[in-house]
C-alpha positions in Angstrom: 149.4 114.5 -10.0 151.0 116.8 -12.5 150.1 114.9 -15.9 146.2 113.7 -15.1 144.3 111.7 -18.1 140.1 112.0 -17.3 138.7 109.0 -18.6 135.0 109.3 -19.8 133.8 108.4 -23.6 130.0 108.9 -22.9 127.0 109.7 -22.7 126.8 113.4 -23.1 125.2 113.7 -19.6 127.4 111.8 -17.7 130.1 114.0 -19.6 128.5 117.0 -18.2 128.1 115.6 -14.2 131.9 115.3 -14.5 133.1 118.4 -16.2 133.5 119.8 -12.8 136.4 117.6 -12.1 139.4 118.8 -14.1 138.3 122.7 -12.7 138.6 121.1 -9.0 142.5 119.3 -10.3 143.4 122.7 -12.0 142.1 124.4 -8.6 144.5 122.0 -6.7 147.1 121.9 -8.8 147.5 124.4 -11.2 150.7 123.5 -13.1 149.4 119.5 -13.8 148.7 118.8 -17.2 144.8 117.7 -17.4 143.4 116.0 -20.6 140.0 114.7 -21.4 139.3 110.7 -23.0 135.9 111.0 -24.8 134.2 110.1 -27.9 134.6 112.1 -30.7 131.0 113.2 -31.2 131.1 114.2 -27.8 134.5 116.3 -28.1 133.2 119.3 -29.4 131.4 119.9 -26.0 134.3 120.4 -24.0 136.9 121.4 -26.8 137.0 124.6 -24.9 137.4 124.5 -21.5 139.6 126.7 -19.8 141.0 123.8 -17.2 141.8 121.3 -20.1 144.7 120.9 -21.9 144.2 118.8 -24.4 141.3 116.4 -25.7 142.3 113.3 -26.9 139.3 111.3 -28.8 138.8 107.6 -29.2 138.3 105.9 -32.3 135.4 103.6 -31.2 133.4 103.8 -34.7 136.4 102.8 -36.4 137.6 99.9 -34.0 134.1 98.5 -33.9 133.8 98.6 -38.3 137.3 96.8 -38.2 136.0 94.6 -35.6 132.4 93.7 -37.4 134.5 93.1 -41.0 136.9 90.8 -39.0 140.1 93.0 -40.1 141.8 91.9 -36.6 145.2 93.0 -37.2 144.7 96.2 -38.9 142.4 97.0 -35.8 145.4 95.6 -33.7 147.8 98.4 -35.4 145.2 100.6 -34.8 144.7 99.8 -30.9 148.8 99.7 -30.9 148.9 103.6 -32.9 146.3 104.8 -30.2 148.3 103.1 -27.3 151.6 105.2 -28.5 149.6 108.3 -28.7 147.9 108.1 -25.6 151.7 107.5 -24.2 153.6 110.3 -26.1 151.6 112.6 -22.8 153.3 110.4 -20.5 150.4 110.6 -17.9 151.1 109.7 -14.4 147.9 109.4 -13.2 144.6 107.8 -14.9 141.1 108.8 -13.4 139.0 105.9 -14.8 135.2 107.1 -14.0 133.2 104.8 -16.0 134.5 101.7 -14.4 133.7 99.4 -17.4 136.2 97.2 -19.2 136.3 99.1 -22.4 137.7 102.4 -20.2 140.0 100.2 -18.5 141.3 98.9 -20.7 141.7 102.2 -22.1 143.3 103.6 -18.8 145.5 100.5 -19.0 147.0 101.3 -22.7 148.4 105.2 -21.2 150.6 102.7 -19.5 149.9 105.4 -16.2 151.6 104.1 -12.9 148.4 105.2 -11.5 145.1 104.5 -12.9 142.6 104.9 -10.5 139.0 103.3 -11.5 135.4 104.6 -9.7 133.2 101.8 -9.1 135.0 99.2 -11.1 133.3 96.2 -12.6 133.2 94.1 -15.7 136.9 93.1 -14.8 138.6 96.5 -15.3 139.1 96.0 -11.5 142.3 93.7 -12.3 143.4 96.9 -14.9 143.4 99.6 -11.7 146.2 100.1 -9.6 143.1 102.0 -7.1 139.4 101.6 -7.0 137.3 104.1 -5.1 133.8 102.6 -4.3 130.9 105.0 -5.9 129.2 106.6 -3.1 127.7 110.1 -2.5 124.9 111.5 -1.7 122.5 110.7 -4.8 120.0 113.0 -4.6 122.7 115.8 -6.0 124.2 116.0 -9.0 127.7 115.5 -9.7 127.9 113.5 -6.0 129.7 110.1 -7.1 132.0 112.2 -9.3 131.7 114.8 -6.2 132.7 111.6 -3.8 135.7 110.7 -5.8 137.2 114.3 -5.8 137.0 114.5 -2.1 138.4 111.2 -2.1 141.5 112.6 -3.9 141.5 115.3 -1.7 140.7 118.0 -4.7 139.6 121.6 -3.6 136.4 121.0 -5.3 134.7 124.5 -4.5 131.2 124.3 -5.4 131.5 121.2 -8.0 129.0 121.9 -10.3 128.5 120.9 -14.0 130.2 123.4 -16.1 130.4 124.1 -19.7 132.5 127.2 -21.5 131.4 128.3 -25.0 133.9 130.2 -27.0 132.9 133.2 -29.0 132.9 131.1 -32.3 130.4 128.7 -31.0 128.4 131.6 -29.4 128.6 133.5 -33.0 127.5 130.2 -35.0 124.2 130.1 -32.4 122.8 133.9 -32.4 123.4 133.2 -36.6 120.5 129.9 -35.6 118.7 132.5 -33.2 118.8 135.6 -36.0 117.6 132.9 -38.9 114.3 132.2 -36.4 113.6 136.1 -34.9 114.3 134.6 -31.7 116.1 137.2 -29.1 117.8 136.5 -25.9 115.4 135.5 -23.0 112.5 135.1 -25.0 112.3 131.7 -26.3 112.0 128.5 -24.0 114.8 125.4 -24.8 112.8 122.0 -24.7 114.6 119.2 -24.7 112.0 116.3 -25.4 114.6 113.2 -26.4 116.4 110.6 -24.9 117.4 106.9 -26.1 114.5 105.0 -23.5 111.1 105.6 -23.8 110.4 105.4 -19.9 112.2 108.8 -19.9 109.8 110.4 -22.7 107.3 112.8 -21.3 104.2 112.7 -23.9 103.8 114.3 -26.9 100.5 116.3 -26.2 102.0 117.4 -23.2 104.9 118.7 -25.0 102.0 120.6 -27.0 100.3 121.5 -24.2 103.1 123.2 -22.7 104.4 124.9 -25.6 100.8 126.7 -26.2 101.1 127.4 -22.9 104.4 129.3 -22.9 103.5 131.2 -26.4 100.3 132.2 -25.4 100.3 133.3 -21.2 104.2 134.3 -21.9 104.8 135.3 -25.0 108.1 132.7 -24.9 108.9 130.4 -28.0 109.5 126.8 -27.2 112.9 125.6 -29.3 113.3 122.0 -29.3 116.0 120.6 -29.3 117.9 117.5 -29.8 119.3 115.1 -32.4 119.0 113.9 -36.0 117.1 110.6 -34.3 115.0 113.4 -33.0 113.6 115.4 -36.0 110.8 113.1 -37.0 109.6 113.2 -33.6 109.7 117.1 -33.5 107.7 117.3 -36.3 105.0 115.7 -34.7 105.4 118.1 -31.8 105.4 121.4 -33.6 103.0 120.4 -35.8 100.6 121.5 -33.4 101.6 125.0 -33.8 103.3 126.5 -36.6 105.3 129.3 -34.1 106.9 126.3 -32.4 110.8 126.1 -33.4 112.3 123.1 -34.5 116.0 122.6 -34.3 116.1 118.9 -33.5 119.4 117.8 -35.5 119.9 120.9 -37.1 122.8 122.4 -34.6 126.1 120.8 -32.8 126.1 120.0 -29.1 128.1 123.3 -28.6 125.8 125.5 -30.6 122.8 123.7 -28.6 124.7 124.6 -25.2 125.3 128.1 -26.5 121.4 128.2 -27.1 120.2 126.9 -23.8 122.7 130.0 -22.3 120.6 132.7 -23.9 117.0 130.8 -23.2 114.6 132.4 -20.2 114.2 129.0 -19.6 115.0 124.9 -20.1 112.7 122.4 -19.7 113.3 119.0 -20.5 113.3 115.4 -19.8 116.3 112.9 -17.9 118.9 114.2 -21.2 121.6 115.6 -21.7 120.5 118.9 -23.0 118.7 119.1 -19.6 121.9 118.7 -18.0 123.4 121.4 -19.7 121.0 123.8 -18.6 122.2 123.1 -15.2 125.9 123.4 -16.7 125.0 126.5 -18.1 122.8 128.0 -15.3 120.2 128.8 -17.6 116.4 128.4 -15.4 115.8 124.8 -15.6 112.6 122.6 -15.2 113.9 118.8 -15.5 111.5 115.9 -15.5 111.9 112.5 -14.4 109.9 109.6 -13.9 111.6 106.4 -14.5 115.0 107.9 -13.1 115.7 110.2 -10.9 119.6 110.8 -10.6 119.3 113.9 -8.3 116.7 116.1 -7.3 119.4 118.4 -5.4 120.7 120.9 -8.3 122.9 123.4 -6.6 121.2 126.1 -8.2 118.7 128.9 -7.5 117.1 128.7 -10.8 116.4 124.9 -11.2 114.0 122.6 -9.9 113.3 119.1 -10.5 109.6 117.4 -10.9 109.6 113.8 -10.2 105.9 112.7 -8.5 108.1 109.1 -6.4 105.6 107.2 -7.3 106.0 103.7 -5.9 107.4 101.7 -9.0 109.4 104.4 -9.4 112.3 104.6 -10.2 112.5 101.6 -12.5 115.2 102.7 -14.7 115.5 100.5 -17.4 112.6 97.9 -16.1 109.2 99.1 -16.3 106.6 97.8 -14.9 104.0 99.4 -16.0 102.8 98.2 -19.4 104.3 101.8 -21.3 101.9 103.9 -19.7 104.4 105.4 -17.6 102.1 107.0 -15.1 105.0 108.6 -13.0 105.5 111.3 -16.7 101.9 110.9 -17.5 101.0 112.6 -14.1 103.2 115.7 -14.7 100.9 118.0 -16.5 101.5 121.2 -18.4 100.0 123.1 -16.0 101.7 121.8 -13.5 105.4 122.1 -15.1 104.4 126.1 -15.6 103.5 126.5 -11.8 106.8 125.2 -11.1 108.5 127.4 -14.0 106.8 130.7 -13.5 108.8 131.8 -10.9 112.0 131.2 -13.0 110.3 133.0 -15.9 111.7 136.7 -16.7 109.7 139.2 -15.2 108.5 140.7 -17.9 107.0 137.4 -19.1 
């Protein structure tokens, strides 16, 4: 493999369980050329990592506007413009590790000899030259991305979620951290918000908790999260005025550069959650409805997920919304499992 293409638009977690593949291809070979396929909102997180070449972002927005206005050939000379880009790297091999029919086909337009798809389905089978069968162990994280590696016969090394933050990034986030008096391992990242309700721990809890941390710990709770977010963050800190809000207002690499200098993360089935693993900041994840690993591979992170017996149900619930298997996780409980990660002087 010396020119390697990494195929994975989305989400931002699923970004982050893989980022420890193109270390384990630079770790085999260290002359291949290794480039990343994401979305561009996504981009920014991996812009500057050390084992990637280059980062090539797809246009999905704009295909999908020229798509809904019915402008079907300027979106065919923009599939065709994209197709000559993705071949002026002249990629030998194509690791496809969504497996849907959109990366696929996107594997399939480098024009690779090799294209090599994990789990295919949705037809992007017939676009693969190789399919490797997901598999794993699933209680740890990174494992189907893990199994794939080994598969290759990578020197994986510890495969663990990884994220670098260059000195900009870092600068633009102790700016966010001077603006709010908040120093270096004393403030707590929260990280409420996902897309799926079932995944939502509850809003008084997330008050709960946060009085909690401010008044046994002295620790400010930071939330976290997206524009989509901000309403929802209001509500939260508007139980208590020393509360942070940041929801929306910073970048996914400012964000990651935030969770690096937090005592602590704690945070819901997200992708900011799964940064604090990336970044090994102490972490504190919840799940309920999912439960993608409860194996971390760190010291400093522990998961909370009570098995109850509909559970998981992923993205069928069966419980009416009242989502007994968050409901159940209590503050007080989250800090019991926390307070041993906590600084010493907290």
């Amino acid at each position: 493999m010396k020119r390697v293409l990494i195929v994975r638009t989305s989400a931002i977690g699923d970004v982050v369980f893989a980022s420890p593949l193109a270390e384990a291809l630079k770790r085999t070979h260290p002359d291949a050329y290794v480039a990343w396929l994401v979305e561009p909102g996504i981009a920014p997180l991996i812009a500057d990592d050390r084992c990637l070449d280059a980062v090539i972002t797809w246009p999905k927005a704009e295909w999908k506007q020229l798509w809904r206005e019915g402008r079907r050939l300027e979106l065919w000379r923009r599939v065709r413009a994209f197709r000559r880009q993705l071949r002026e790297h002249r990629f030998d091999t194509v690791l496809d590790l969504q497996g849907l029919l959109k990366s696929g086909f996107l594997a399939w337009l480098t024009g690779a000899p090799r294209r090599v798809g994990l789990g295919s389905k949705e037809g992007s089978r017939l676009l693969m030259t190789e399919v490797i069968a997901r598999g794993g162990d699933p209680a740890r994280i990174s494992s189907e991305y893990l199994f794939m590696a080994q598969h290759l016969g990578l020197d994986c090394g510890d495969f663990l979620p990884r994220l670098t933050v260059s000195g900009a990034v870092d600068g633009r986030a102790r700016e966010a951290m001077a603006k709010h008096r908040l120093a270096p391992g004393r403030f707590v990242a929260c990280a409420p918000f996902t897309t799926r309700p079932q995944k939502h721990w509850f809003e008084d809890h997330w008050q709960a908790l946060c009085r909690l941390l401010l008044d046994r710990h002295g620790l400010t709770p930071v939330l976290l999260g997206g524009p989509a977010d901000a309403e929802a963050a209001a509500r939260i800190t508007a139980a208590d005025p020393r509360i942070v809000h940041l929801a929306g207002a910073t970048r996914l690499p400012e964000a990651a550069a935030l969770i690096g200098h937090a005592a602590l993360l704690v945070g819901v089935d997200t992708g900011l959650t799964h940064m604090g693993i990336a970044m090994a900041t102490p972490t504190v994840a919840l799940f309920g409805s999912t439960c993608p690993y409860t194996v971390t591979g760190r010291d400093n992170a522990r998961v909370i997920w009570l098995g109850k017996r509909c559970s998981p149900c992923r993205r069928h619930p069966t419980c009416g919304g009242a989502f007994h298997c968050l409901r159940d996780i209590t503050p007080e409980h989250v800090l019991d499992v926390a307070r041993p990660l906590l600084p010493s002087d907290a």
